[in-house]
N, C-alpha and C positions, 0 to 999 in steps of 0.2 A: 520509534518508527511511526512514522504516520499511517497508520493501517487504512484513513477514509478517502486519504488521494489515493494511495496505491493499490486499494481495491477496485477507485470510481477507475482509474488507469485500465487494468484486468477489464472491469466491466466493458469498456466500451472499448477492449480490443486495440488500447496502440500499443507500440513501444515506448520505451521511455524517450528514443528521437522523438516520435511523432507528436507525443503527450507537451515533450519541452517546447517543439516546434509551434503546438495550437497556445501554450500558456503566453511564450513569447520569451523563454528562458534559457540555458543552456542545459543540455542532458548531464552535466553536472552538477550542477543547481538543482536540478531535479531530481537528481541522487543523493543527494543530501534533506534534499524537504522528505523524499521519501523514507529515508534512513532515520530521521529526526536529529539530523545534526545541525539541521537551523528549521527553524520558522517560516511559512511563505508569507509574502508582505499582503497588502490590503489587497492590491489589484490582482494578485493570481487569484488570490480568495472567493474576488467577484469572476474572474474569468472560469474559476471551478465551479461556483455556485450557479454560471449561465449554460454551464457544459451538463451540468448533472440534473439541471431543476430544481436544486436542492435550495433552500433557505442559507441565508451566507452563515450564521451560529450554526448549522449542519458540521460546517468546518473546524469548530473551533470546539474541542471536547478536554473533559479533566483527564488524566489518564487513566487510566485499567488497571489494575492492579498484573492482570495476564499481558498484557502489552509488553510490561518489560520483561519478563519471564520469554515471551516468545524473541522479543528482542537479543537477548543474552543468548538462546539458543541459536537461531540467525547467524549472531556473531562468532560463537565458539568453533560454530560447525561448517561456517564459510558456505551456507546454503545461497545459491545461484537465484536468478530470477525465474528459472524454467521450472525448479524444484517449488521453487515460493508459489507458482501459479499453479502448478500441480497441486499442492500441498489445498492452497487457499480452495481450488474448485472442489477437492473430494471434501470437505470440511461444508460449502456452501450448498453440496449435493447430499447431506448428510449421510457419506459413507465414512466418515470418522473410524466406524469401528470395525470395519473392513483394515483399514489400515493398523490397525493395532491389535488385530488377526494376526495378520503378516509379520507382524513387529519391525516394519520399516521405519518408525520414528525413534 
């Protein structure tokens, strides 16, 4: 999973039309960079890097050891994009262990 688009995505509030709409791609193309079932080529990279302010190697990272670990969960458990944004914001709001209070994960 690409967690740095699909975060910058979250961050600045589109959907995945919207986000495909600004790269210039289709929402399923966008589905899959997001997924990390491919790669995005050079120019979404610069059109991500002009979207976020971000430096263009911003985009381009070794993996995480936890990336695939959440990936596999993701997959097994068929988690939705409403759940994923859920999930991402209590994590970036550092209520983590609120949630695992609840034992909702």
């Amino acid at each position: 999973m690409n967690i740095i688009i699909l975060r910058l995505r979250y961050s600045l509030k589109l959907s995945q039309n919207d986000m495909a709409l600004v790269l210039g791609i289709s929402r399923s193309t966008l589905v899959r960079i997001e997924r990390g079932e491919i790669s995005p080529k050079a120019n979404i990279i610069k059109k991500l890097s002009i979207l976020s302010g971000k430096e263009i190697s911003y985009f381009y990272h070794s993996e995480d050891k936890h990336i695939k670990k959440i990936q596999n969960i993701i997959t097994e458990n068929n988690i939705d994009n409403e759940l994923l944004s859920l999930l991402i914001n209590k994590i970036e709001e550092g209520i983590i262990s609120d949630i695992y209070d609840k034992k909702t994960l």
